[in-house]
GUVOTI-960400 format. One record per residue (C-alpha): x, y, z; residue in one letter. Coordinates in steps of 0.001 Angstrom, whole numbers, padded with zeros to 6 digits, always signed. Example, Ala and Ser with C-alpha at 12.3 -4.5 7.8 and 13.67 -1.06 7.14 Angstrom:
BEGIN
+012300-004500+007800a
+013670-001060+007140s
END
This chain:
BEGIN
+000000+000000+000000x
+001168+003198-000721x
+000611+006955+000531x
+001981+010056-000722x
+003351+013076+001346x
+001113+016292-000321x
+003231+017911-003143x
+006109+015014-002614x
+007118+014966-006411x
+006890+019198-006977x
+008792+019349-003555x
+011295+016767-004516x
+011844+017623-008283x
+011465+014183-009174x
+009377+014789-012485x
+012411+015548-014594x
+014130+012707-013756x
+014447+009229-015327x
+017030+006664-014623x
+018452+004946-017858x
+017400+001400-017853x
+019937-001481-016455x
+022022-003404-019527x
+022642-007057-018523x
+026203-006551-017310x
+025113-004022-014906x
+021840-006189-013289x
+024508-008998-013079x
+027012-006371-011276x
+024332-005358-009070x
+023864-008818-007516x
+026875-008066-005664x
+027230-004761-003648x
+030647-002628-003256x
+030724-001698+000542x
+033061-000399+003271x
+033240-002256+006242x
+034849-001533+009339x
+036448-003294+011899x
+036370-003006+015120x
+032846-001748+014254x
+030680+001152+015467x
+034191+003368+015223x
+034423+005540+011851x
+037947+005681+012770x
+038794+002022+013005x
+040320+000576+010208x
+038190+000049+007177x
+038035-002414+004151x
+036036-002662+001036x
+034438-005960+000255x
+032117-007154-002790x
+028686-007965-000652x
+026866-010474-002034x
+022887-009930-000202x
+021184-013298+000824x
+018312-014357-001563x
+015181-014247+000702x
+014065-013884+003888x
+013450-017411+006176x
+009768-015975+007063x
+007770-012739+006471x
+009681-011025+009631x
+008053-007242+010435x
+010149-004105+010757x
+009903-000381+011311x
+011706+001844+009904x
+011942+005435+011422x
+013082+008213+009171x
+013798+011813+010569x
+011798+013506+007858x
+010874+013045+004394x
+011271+016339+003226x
+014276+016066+000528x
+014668+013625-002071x
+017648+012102+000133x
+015462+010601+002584x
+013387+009620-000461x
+015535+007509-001912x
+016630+005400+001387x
+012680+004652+001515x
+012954+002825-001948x
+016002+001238-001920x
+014150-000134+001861x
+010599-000591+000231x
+012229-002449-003007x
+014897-004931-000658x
+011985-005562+001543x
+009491-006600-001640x
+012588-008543-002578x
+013359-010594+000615x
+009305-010941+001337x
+009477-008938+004844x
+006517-006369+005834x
+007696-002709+006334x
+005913+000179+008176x
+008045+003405+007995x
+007174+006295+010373x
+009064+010094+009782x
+009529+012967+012508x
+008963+015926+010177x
+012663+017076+010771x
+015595+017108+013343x
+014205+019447+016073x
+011586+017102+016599x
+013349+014515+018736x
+010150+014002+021097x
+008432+013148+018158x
+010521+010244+017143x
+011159+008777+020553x
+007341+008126+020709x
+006817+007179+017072x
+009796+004415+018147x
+008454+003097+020943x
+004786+002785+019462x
+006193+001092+015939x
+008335-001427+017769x
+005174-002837+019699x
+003999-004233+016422x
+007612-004743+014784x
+010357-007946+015083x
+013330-004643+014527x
+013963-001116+014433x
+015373+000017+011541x
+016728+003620+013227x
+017401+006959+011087x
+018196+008959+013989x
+017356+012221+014387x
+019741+012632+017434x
+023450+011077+018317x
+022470+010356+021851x
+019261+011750+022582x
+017524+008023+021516x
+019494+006241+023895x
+017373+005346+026738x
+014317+004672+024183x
+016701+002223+022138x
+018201+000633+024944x
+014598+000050+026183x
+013296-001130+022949x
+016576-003080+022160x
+015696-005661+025896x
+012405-006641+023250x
+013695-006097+019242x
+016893-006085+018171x
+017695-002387+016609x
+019751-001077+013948x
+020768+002834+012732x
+020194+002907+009307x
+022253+006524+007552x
+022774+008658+010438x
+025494+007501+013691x
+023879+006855+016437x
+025274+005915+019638x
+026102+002375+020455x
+024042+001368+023471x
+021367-001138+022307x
+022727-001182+018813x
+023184-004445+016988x
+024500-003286+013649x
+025267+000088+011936x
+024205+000396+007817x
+026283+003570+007422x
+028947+005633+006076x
+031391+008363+007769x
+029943+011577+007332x
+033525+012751+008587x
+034750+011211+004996x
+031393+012982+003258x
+032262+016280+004381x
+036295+015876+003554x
+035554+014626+000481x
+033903+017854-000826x
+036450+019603+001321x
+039737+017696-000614x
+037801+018877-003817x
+037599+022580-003407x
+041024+022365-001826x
+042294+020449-004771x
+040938+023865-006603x
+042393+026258-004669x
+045290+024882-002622x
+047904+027046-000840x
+049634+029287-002296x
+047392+030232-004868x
+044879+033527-005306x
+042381+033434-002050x
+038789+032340-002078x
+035859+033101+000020x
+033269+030368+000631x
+029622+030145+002331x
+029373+027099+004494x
+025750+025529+004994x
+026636+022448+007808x
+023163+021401+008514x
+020226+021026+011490x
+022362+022061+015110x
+020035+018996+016387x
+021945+016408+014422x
+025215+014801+015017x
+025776+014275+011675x
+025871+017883+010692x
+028857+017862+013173x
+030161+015377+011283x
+030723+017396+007809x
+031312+020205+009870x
+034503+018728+010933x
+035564+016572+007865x
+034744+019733+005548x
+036784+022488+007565x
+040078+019486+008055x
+040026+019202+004289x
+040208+022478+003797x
+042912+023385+006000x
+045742+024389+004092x
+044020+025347+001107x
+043132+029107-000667x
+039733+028306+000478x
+038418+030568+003636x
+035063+029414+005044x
+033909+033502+005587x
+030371+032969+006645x
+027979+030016+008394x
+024941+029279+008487x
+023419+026518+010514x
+019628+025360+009652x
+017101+022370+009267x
+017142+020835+005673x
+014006+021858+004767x
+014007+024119+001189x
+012441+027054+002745x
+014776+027390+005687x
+017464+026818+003353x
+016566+029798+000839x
+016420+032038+003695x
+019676+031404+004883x
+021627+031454+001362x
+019770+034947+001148x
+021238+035795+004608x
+024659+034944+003253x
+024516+036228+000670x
+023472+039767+002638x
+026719+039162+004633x
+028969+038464+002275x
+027887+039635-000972x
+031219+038921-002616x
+031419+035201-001674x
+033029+032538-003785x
+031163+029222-003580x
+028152+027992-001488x
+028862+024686-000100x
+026322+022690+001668x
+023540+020271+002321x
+022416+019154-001660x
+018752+021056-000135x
+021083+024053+000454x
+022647+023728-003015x
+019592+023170-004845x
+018231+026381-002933x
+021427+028440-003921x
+021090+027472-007717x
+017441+029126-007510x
+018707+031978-005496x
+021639+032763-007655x
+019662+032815-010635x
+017794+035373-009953x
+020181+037286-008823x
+022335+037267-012038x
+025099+035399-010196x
+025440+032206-011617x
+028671+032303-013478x
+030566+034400-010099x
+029502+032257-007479x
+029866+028195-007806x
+028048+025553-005652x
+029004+022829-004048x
+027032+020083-002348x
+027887+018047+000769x
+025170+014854-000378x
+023677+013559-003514x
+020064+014149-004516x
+017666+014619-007633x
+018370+017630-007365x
+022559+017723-007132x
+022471+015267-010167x
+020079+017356-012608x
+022526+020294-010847x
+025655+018492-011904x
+023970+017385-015168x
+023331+021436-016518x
+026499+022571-014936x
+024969+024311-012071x
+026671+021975-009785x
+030050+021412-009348x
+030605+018298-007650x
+029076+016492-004556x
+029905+012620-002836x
+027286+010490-002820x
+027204+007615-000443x
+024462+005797-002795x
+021199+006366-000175x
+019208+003771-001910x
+021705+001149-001429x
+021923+002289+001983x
+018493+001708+002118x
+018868-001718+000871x
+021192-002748+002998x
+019220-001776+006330x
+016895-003862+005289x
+019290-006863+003990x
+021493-006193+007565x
+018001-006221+009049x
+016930-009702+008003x
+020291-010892+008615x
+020332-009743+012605x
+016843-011553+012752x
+017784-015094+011422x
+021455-015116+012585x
+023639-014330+009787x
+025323-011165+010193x
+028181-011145+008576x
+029405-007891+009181x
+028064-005627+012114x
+028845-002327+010880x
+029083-001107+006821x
+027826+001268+004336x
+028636+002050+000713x
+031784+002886-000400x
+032063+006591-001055x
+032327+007655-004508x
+032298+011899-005868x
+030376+012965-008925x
+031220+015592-010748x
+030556+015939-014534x
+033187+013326-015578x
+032343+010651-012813x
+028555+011183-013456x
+028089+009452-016587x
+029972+006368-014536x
+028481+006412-011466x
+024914+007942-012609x
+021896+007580-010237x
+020903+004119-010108x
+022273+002610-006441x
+021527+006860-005360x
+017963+007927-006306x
+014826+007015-006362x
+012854+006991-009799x
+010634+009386-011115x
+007388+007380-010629x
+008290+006504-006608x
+006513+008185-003935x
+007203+007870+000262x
+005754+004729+000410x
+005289+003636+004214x
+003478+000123+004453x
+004566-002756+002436x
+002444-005806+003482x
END
């Protein structure tokens, strides 16, 4: 069963957008996964390997799980419900996903956990807070095993992580711009958009972004902290802007970058000032796609969204085989994107936030 969040696909952008459909080599490559894996887990900073996943087959009975989003208000979040609505038609599990409308609504979520795991065999946990969860997850964890799907969580009551370092997302658009402008050469100014204050993983690029960048030309000259959501976003690339009228790039969330391409335009400034995103969305990739975009990582959300669910089934029956992993991290920019396109990333045009499957 399906249900649609009002205006989801004029919100999201999605009705441009088309994916190419799969030759036969690439359905046979997708049968395996390319993931990162660490080890010890639950650390970012332990060492890390990449493997070729291969996902079980099915599912051993029709197990339930909940899956608890922080919002669905970007296409980001989008995406991890299909790749989770399409692994869990796949493996023949039942699904309800709840969402709590953004990241300063951590009362929200805590109750929409604890009421979806009464009917659920696992959580399936997009946090919308590092530690604020913990004493609900611990207390749900003594019934249902739970797992953080995307966003870090902290470990009590965890029993796997499907994730990637959003230290390594924020340095990776970091290393680019440095790569740009590294020392020595003529000085740039830059706008920094780091995300919601309520979310760890805002932290995260916050801190991975700014250690790339040390060194470099680049000089972070403004920021502006903010939820995700496209309005909020608007008004604080106009507030930059404001600040520092003479400003370099924009760099930030891909809702931030996909506000600053609208702003921009109308303000006659696309060729001065260039934008940079932080994720990968519908947006970034039509961005990236016209040129309006330089670059952004993308740490392939619908895979990511696959994989909570695969990880999920695999806690339930016994067959973990590794506690803590995520995709492996790959840039686009206009000569990766015809490589790495938007398959394992987005969600297809015709997909809307879908939050039962039976």
């Amino acid at each position: 069963m399906r249900r649609s969040i009002g205006l989801a696909a004029a919100l999201l952008g999605l009705v441009t957008f088309a994916p190419a459909p799969l030759s036969r080599a690439a359905e046979e490559a997708a049968a395996t996964w390319e993931l990162e894996v660490w080890n010890p887990p639950f650390d970012f900073r332990s060492p890390s390997r990449t493997v070729r996943y291969r996902p079980i087959e099915g599912a051993s009975r029709k197990w339930r799980i909940c899956a608890a989003y922080p919002h669905l208000k970007d296409s980001y979040w989008l995406s991890v419900n299909f790749g989770m609505v399409e692994e869990a038609k796949r493996l023949g599990v039942a699904l309800r996903v709840v969402e709590a409308g953004g990241y300063p609504n951590l009362e929200r979520q805590i109750a929409q956990i604890r009421d979806c795991a009464q009917r659920a065999d696992l959580l399936a946990l997009g946090a919308v807070s590092f530690e604020g969860l913990t004493e609900a997850v611990v207390e749900i964890s003594r019934r249902i095993p739970v797992i953080a799907v995307v966003n870090d969580i902290a470990d009590p009551g965890i029993s796997a992580k499907a994730a990637v370092s959003w230290v390594t997302m924020g340095a990776r658009i970091g290393a680019y711009l440095a790569e740009k402008h590294p020392g020595g050469s003529p000085p740039v100014t830059v706008a920094w958009f780091p995300g919601p204050r309520e979310s760890q993983w805002a932290y995260f690029v916050e801190e991975g972004f700014r250690g790339a960048l040390a060194g470099s030309a680049a000089e972070i000259v403004v920021t502006k902290w903010g939820d995700t959501g496209r309005e909020i976003q608007l008004l604080l690339v106009e507030e930059a802007l404001e600040a520092e009228p003479d400003v370099d790039y924009i760099v930030g969330s891909a809702v931030t970058a996909g506000a600053a391409v609208s702003v921009l335009r109308a303000r006659g400034l696309e060729e001065r000032i260039k934008v940079l995103a932080d994720y990968y969305t519908h947006a970034v990739y039509r961005g990236i796609k016209r040129d309006k975009i330089l670059a952004a990582p993308t740490d392939f959300p619908a895979l990511q969204g696959r994989l909570g669910i695969e990880m999920a089934v695999r806690v339930l029956e016994g067959r973990l085989e590794h506690r803590h992993a995520g995709p492996l991290i790959k840039l686009v920019d206009s000569e990766t994107l015809p490589a790495i396109g938007s398959r394992q990333s987005l969600a297809p045009a015709s997909f809307f936030p879908t939050f039962v499957v039976e």
